[in-house]
N, C-alpha and C positions, 0 to 999 in steps of 0.2 A: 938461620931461623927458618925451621918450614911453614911454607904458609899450610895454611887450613881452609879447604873449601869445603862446601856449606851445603852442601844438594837434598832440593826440595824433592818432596814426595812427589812421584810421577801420577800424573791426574789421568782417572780414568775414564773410557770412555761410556757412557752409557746406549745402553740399545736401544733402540730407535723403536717405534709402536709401527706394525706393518698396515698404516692409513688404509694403502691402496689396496690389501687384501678384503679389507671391509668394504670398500666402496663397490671390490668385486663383485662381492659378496650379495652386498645389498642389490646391485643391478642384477644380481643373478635370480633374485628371489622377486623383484619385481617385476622382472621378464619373465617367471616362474607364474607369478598374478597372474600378468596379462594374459600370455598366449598359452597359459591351460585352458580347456574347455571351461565354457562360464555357462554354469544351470540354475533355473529357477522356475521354482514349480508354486502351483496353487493348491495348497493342501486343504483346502474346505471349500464345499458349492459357497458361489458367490451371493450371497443374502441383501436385501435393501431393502429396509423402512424406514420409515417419513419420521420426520424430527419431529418427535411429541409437542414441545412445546411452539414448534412454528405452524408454519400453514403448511396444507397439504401438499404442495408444490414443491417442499424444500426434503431431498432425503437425504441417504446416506448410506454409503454402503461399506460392506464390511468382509474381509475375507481376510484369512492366514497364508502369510507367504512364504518361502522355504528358496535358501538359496545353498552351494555347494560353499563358499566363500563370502569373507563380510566384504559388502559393498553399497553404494546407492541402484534403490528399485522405483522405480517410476511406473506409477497407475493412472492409466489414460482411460476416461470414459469419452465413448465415439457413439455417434446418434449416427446410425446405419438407413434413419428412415426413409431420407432423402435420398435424391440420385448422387449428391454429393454429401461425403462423410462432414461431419462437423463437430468437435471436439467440445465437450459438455464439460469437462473439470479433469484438471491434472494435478497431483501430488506426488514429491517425492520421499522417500524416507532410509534408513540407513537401515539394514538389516545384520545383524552377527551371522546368524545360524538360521533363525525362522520369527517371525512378529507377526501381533494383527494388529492391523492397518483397518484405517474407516476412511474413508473419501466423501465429503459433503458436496453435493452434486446439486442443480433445480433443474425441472423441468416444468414444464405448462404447457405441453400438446402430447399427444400420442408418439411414443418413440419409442424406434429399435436401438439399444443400446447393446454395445461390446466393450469387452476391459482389454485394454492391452497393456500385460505385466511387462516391464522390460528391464532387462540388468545385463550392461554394456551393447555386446555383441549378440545376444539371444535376446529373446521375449517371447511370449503366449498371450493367447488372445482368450478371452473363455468367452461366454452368451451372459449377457443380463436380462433375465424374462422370456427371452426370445419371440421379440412384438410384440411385447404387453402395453398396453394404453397405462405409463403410471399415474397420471393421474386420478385413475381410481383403484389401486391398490393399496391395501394395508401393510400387510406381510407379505412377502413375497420371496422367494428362490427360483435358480432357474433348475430348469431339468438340465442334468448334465451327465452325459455319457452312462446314461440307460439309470439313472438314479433318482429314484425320490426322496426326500424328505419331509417333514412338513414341522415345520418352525414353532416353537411359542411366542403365542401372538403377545405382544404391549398388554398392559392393563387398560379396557376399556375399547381395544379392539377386535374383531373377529377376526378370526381366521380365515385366510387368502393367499393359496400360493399356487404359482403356476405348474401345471404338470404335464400341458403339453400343446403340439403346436401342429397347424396346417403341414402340411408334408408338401404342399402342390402350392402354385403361385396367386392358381387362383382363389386363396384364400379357406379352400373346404377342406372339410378335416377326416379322413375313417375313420367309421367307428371300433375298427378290427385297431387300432393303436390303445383301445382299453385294456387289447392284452400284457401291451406294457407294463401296468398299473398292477396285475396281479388278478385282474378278474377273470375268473375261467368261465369265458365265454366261448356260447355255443350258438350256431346258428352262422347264416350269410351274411352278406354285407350291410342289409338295409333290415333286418330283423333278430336282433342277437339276444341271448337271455345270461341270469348268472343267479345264483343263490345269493339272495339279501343274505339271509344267515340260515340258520340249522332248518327253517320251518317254513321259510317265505322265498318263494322264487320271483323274479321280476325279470318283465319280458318286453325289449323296448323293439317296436315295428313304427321307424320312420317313414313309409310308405303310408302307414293308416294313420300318422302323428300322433300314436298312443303311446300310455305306458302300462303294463299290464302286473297287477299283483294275483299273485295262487298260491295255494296250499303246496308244497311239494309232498303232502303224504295223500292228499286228494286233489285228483287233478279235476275234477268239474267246480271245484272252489276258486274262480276268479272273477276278478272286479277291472274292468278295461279303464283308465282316465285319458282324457287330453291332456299333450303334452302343456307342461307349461310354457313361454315364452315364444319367441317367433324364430323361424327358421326355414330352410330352403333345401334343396336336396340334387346334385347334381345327379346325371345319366349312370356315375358308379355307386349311387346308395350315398357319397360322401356330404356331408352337411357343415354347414356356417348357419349361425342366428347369435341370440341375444336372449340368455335369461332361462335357456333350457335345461330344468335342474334334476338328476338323474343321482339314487339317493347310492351312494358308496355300500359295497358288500362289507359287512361287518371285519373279513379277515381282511382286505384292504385298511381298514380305518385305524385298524390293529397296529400293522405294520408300518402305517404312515405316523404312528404314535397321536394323532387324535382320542381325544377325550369323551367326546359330544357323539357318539356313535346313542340313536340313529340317524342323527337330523346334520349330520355333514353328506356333502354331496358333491357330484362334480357340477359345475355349472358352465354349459357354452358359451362363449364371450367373441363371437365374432369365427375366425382360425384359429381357437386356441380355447384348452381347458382352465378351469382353476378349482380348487379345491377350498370350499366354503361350508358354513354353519348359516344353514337355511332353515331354517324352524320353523317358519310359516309355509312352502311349499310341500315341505315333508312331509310335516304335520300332517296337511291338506288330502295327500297321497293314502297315508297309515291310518287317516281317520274315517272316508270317505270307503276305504275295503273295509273296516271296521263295522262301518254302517252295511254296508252289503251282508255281514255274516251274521251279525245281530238280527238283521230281520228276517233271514232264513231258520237262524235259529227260535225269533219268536213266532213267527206266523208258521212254519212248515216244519217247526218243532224237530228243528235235525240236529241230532247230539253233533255230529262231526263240524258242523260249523260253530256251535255253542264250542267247541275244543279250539279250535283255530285262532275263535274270536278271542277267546283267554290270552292268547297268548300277544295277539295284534295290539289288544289294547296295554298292554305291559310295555310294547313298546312306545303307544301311544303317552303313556303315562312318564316313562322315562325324558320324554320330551319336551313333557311339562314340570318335571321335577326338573330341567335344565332352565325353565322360561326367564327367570328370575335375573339373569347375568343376559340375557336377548328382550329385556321388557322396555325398551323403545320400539324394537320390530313389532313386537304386538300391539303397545299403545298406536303405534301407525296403521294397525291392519283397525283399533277399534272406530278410530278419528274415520277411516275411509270408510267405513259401518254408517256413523253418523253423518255422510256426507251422503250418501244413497238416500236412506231417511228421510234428507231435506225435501227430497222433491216430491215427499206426499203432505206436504203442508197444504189445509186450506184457510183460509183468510174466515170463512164460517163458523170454523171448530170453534165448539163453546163448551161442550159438557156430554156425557153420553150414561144411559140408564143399561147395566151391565150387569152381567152373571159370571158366576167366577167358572171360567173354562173345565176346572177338573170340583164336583162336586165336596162340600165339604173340606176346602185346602187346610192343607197343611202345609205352613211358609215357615221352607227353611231359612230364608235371607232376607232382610227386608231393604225396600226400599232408601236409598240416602248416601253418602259418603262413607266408604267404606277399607280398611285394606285389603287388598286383592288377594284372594287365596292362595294365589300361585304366584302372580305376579311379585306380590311384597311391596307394593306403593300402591299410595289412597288414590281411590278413582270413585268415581259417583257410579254406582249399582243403581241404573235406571230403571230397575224393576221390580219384581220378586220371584223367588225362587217358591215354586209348590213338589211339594212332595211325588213323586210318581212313579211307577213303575216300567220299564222300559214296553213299549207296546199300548199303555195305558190310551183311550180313546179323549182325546183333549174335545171341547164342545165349542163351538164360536159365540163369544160374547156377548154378541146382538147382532141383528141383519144385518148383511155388508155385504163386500166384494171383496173377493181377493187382488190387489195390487202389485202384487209383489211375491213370489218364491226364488227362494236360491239358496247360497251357501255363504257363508262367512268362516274362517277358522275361528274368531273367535266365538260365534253362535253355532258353527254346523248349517244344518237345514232352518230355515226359518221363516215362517209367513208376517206377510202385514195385510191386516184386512182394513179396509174404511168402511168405518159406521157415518152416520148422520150426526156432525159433531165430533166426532174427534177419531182415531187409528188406534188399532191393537195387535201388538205384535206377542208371535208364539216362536219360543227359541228353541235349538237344540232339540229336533222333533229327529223321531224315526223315519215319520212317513209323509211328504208334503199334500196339501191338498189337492182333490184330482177333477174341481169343478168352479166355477169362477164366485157365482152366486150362494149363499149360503141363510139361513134363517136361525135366529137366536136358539142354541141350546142343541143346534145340529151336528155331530161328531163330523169334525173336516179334518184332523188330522191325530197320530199316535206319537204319542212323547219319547223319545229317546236320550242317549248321551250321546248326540254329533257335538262337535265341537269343541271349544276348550272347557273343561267341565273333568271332571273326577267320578261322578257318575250319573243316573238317569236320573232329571226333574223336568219339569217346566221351568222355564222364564218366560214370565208373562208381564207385559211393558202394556201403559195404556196414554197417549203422547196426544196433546191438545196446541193446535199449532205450532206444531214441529215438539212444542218440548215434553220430554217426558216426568208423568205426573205420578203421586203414588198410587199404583190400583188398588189398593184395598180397601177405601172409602167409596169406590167406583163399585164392587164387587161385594160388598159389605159386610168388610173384616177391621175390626174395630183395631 
């Protein structure tokens, strides 16, 4: 009998997964991470404004980051003010390719702040502001590597951004760094000039603290002002102050993409410029040469400043088509009107027997609660508006003294005289009075459109301890 064996199928073997070539693999690509060059770059000026809805103290800043490989980026804001650095706010965040990143930061003193980007083994440092006081900035960017920009401001803030800085320690700034900016300026160090735009030259001599407006198609057409704000001038022409506001050339304002051309300007702030919507200083500027050409053109009857002036007050006018979106700035220039005012109050005023200053009025506004022509919010019209022609001979209302000449943006030129009994004041004149004493019905002064005003009238105001009353029962205009 044979036996019979039985044989199982031979078991095979299977292949094995090569682990270790992956784990190679993977060290290889991770050593491959690591010790490549690691870059990251800041692909936008570094921007910071205040958090709308906090207090001003609290901001936030904002910049696009760019890296060669995904990783973690760390933004350190550093206060440089001090002799020793101190670290204001740190955030990290994971970037693929490129992110924008916001950093919420406070401050509450004046501080120099830097960002230092960092990703691993590299990092950059850029400027924020470079020495701006934040706590009174709105908008802001820094200048960086020869570069302007000039931001859209929040809803309900101006425009404010820095655009440049002391060059020297001690704080003062040349004014030859305006070339930076695009202004083609001519002149030395301590007297430079540029084209406002097509028509208007302006010519700033820190030595005499002026600022000078002319015709550039006639050059004996110019009107010299004091500088605004205060300031200081070292032994090279170079200056530091506060408040000194020097109105932006049109092609400037152009290029910075501002809106608000004419009344944006640069303004001094210590070592450092900023780029602001000044409406009341400008104004001040554009109105005041305005009045210089107007009265050349009405008393010396000279066509070429009648041409000039056409064109000054256009920009005068464009100024005030902007006032509407800056009418707190004006309500505060009016408040500081009524604050001068006060201190011709007598405790006697009771009543005064009066003639209407321009014969026959014709009242285009009258006295009461009113919406502001320009402005767009009700304010009390302490007066009346009479009809007149620019040059017109205004009369003094009754015997008095002159108390008071000067300027206001909102009135221009404008007198107060005291009668026996109560004050009368004449607004938005051409020509101010040139004699202290005057007798009822005596020409002291000519009517102009100085001021905020759209064209030549009177405002004529008649104020019985301090407040003002309506004159046309004073003058007797029913």
């Amino acid at each position: 009998m044979m036996t019979q064996y039985h044989y199982l199928p031979r078991k095979k073997n299977k292949a094995k997964f090569p682990w270790f070539l992956l784990w190679i693999l993977l060290l290889a690509v991770v050593a491959l991470y690591f010790l490549s060059p690691w870059k990251v770059n800041v692909l936008n000026e570094l921007v910071v404004v205040p958090v709308v809805e906090g207090v001003q103290k609290n901001y936030q800043a904002s910049l696009r980051i760019g890296v060669n490989k995904p990783g973690l980026v760390s933004v350190t804001l550093i206060d440089q003010s001090t002799s020793s650095t101190a670290t204001v706010s740190r955030d990290v965040f994971f970037v693929w390719n490129h992110k924008d990143v916001t950093v919420p930061f406070t401050v509450d003193k004046p501080s120099t702040l830097k960002a230092n980007v960092a990703f691993l083994r590299t990092s950059t440092i850029i400027d924020v502001g470079l020495g701006v006081s934040l706590k009174d900035v709105y908008v802001m960017g820094s200048y960086y590597q020869g570069k302007v920009n000039l931001y859209e401001r929040p809803e309900g803030y101006p425009t404010f951004k820095v655009v440049g800085t002391a060059t020297a320690e001690d704080g003062f700034i040349p004014l030859t760094i305006l070339k930076n900016y695009g202004f083609e300026v001519q002149g030395d160090a301590t007297s430079i000039s540029w084209d406002l735009d097509s028509q208007i030259k302006v010519t700033l001599d820190v030595q005499a603290r002026q600022i000078r407006f002319s015709s550039r198609k006639y050059n004996d057409l110019y009107y010299a002002l004091p500088l605004s704000g205060t300031f200081e001038i070292n032994k090279n022409g170079a200056v530091k102050g506060e408040g000194v506001v020097i109105p932006l050339p049109e092609q400037v304002t152009s290029a910075l993409g501002a809106r608000t051309f004419p009344q944006v300007g640069l303004v001094l702030h210590r070592g450092y410029f900023t780029v602001e919507d000044s409406p009341v200083q400008i104004f001040e500027y554009i109105d005041k040469f305005g009045i210089y050409l107007l009265d050349k053109a009405t008393f010396d009857k000279d066509a070429r400043a009648r041409e000039v002036y056409a064109h000054v007050n256009t920009l005068k006018l464009e100024i005030e088509e902007l006032s509407k979106d800056f009418s707190q700035v004006w309500l505060k220039d009016r408040e500081d009107t009524e604050a001068l005012l006060a201190q011709f109050v007598s405790p006697n005023d009771r009543s005064c027997d009066l003639i209407s200053p321009i014969p026959n009025p014709i009242v285009t506004s009258y006295f009461g609660e009113r919406e502001h022509p320009l402005l767009g919010t009700t304010v009390l019209h302490s007066g009346i508006d009479i009809l007149a022609m620019a040059g017109y001979p205004a009369r003094a209302a009754a015997d008095g003294q002159v108390v008071y000449t000067g300027y206001r943006s909102q009135w221009g030129y404008f007198a107060v005289l005291k009668h026996s009994g109560c004050a009368t004041v004449y607004a938005h004149l051409l020509r101010l009075p040139q004699k202290q004493e005057y007798t009822q019905g005596e020409v002291f002064a000519y009517t102009g459109a100085s001021g905020f005003v759209t064209g030549p009238h009177l405002h004529f105001e008649v104020r019985i301890g301090g407040k003002p009353m309506d004159p046309r029962p004073f003058i007797g205009i029913k």
